[in-house]
C-alpha positions as CSV (number, residue, x, y, z in Angstrom):
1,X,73.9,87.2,159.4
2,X,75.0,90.2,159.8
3,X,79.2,89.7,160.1
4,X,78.5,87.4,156.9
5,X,77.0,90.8,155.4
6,X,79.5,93.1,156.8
7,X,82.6,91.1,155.2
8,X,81.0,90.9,151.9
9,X,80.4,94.8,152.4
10,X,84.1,95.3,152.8
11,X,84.7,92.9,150.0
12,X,82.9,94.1,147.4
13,X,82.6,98.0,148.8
14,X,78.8,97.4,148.8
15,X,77.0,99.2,151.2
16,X,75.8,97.2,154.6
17,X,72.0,98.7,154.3
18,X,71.8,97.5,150.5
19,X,73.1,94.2,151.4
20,X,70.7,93.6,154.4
21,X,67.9,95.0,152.4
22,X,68.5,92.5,149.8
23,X,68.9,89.2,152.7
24,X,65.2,90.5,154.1
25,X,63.7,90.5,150.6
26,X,65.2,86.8,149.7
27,X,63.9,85.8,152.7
28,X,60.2,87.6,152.3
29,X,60.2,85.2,149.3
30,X,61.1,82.4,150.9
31,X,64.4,81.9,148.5
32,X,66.7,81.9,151.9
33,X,66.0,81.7,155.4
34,X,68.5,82.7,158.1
35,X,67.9,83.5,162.1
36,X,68.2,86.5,164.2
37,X,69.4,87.6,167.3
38,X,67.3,85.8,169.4
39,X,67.4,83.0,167.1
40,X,70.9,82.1,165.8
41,X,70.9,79.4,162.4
42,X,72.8,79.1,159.5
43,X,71.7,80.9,156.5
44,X,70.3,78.4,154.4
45,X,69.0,78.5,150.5
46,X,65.4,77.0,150.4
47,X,63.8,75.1,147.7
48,X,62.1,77.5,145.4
49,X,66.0,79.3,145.7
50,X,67.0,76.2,144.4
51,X,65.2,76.4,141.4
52,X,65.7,79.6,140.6
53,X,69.3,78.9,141.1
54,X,69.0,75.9,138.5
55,X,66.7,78.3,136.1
56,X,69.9,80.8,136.3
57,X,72.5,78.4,135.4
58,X,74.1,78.0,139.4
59,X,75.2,75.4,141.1
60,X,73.4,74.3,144.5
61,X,73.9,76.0,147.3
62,X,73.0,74.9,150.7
63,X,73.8,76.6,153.5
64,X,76.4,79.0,154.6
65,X,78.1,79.0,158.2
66,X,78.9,82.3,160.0
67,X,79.2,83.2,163.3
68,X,76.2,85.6,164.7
């Protein structure tokens, strides 16, 4: 997760903290789930992220592949 995190810090100049801050809330409320170090998985979008998703007007979102 956290070379996923790192290019879109580069990308969009925001800051690496604010961005894994923001993964570890999403996942405290179950609208993502992604591994860790010991436990390497593909980010994924759960399904109350779904809805909210739909409720906001996106299209669905799956899962995103990375390396670490």
């Amino acid at each position: 997760m956290t070379s996923f995190l790192r290019s879109l810090s580069e990308e969009y100049g925001i800051p690496l903290s604010t961005l894994k801050l923001n993964a570890r809330i999403l996942r405290e409320l179950n609208l993502i789930a992604y591994g860790n170090v010991r436990e390497a998985r593909n980010a994924e979008v759960l399904a109350l992220g779904e809805f909210v998703l739909r409720l906001l007007g996106g299209g669905r979102v799956s899962s995103i592949n990375f390396d670490d």
